[in-house]
C-alpha positions in Angstrom: 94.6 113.5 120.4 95.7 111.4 117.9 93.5 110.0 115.1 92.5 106.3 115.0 91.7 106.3 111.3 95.0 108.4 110.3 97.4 106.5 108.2 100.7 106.5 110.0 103.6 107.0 108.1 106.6 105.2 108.2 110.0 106.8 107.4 110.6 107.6 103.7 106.6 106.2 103.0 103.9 108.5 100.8 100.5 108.4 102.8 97.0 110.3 102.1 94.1 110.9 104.2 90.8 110.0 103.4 88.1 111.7 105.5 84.8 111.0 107.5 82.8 112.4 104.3 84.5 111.1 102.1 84.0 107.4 103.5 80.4 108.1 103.8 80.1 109.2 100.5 82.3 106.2 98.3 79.9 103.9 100.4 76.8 105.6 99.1 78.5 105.4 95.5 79.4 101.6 96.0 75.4 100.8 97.2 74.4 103.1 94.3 76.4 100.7 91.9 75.3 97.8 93.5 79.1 96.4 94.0 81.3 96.4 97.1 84.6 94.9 95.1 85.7 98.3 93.8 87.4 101.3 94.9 87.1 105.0 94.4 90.8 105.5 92.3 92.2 108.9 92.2 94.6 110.2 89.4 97.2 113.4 88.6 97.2 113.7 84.9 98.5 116.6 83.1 95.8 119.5 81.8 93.5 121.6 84.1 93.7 125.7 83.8 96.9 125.3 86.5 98.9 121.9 84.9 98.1 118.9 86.3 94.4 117.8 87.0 92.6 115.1 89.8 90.8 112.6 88.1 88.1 110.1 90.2 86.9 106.9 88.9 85.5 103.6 90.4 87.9 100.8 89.8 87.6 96.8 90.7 91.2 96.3 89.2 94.3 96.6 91.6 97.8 96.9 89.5 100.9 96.4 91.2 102.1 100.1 91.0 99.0 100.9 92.7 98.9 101.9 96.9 95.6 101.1 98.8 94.5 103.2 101.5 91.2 101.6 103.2 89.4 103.6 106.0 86.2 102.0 107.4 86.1 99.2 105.1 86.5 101.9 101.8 89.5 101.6 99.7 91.2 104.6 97.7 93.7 103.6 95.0 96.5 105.7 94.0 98.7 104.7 91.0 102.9 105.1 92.2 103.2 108.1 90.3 99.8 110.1 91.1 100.7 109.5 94.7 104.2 111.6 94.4 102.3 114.7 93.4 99.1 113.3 96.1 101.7 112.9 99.2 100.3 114.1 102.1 96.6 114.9 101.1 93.4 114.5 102.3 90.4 113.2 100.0 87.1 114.7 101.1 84.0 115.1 99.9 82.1 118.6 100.0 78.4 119.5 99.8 78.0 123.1 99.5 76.2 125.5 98.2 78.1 125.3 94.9 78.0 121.6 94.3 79.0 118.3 95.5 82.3 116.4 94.7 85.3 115.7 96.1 88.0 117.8 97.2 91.5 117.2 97.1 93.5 119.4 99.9 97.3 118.9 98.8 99.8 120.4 100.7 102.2 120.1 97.4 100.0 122.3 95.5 101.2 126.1 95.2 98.7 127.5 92.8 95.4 125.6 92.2 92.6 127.0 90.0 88.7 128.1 91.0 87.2 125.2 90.5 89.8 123.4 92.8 90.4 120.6 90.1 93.5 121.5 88.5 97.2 122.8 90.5 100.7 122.9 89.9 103.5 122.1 91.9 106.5 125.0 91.9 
């Protein structure tokens, strides 16, 4: 079966996931803050124990490098060059015995550290 919410890809076109529980959870975040106008934006910058490091933020601005991936009404931003190094993901958020926060499952990653916050790409 084929799911509604997936982001189909086109030919040559970089696409991430963004799951039930993470949906749930950016909505509780955006009623927290009061504001429906932003989205969660998530970043690849350089540091972390394994190279690069994920990086979440609320953001209201839009710039034009960035790709919007909506599910349910919830929008995720990517910036052009994060989403090379986030092709193919899925954004979810975990609540487990050792915390809450989002999880980044990145099929580009071939080492990624304990915490799950940094990897690097071989």
């Amino acid at each position: 079966m084929i799911d509604p919410f997936a982001v189909e890809r086109m030919e040559g076109d970089r696409a991430v996931t963004v799951s039930d529980n993470a949906v749930r959870r950016i909505e509780a975040i955006l009623e927290m803050e009061e504001t429906s106008n932003q989205a969660l934006r998530v970043t690849v910058s350089g540091g972390g124990c394994s190279g690069y490091q994920y990086g979440f933020s609320l953001d209201e601005n839009i710039a034009t490098d960035d790709r919007v991936f909506e599910r349910s009404g919830v929008k995720v931003v990517i910036d052009n060059i994060s989403l090379d190094l986030l092709d193919g993901s899925e954004i979810d958020y975990v609540d487990d015995l050792i915390g809450s926060y989002f999880q980044v499952r990145n099929p580009n990653a071939t080492v990624s550290c304990g915490c799950g916050t940094s990897f690097a790409i071989g």
